[in-house]
N, C-alpha and C positions, 0 to 999 in steps of 0.2 A: 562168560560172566552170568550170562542168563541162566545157566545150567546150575554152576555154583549156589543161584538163589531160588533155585527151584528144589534143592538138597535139601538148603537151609530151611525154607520155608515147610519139607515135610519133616523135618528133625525138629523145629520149632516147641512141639506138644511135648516132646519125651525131655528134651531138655527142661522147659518149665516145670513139668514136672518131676523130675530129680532136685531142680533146686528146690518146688515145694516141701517133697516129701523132707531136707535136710533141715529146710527154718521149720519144718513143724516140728521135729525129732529133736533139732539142741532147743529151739526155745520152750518145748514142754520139758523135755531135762532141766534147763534153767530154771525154769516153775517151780518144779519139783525139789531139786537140790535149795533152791533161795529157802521152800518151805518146811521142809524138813530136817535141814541139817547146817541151818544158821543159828550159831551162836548168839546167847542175851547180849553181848556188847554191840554186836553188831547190826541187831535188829533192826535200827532205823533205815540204813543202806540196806536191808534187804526190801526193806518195799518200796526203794525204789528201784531194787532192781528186777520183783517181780511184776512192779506195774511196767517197768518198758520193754519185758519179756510178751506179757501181755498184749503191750500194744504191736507190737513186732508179730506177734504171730497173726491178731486180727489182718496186720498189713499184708503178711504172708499170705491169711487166706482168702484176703478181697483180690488181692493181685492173682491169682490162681484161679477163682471163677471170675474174672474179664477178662482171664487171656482171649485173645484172637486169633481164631481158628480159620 
């Protein structure tokens, strides 16, 4: 068992970072697509869906520099 979390614990860094690099890459996507290729009807839903892209990704990148190394 000890072995197993001694794996884990060095694969810890490279997985956090796959998942960052993913929320950074769809929620700058999402950013992007909300602001450039939302429809006037729908403008109001766009910004709320670019402010919780937004907020998602700050999340994304406060949790990526406190990872524990």
């Amino acid at each position: 068992m000890e072995a197993f979390l001694d794996v884990l614990n060095d694969a810890f860094p490279t997985i956090h970072t796959v998942i960052f690099a993913i929320g950074v890459v769809s929620n700058g996507g999402l950013i992007a697509a909300s602001l450039k290729r939302t429809p006037r009807s729908l403008q109001a839903y766009a910004i709320m869906i670019t402010i919780g892209a937004c907020n998602d990704l700050v999340s994304v990148c406060t949790d990526f520099f406190t990872q524990q190394r």
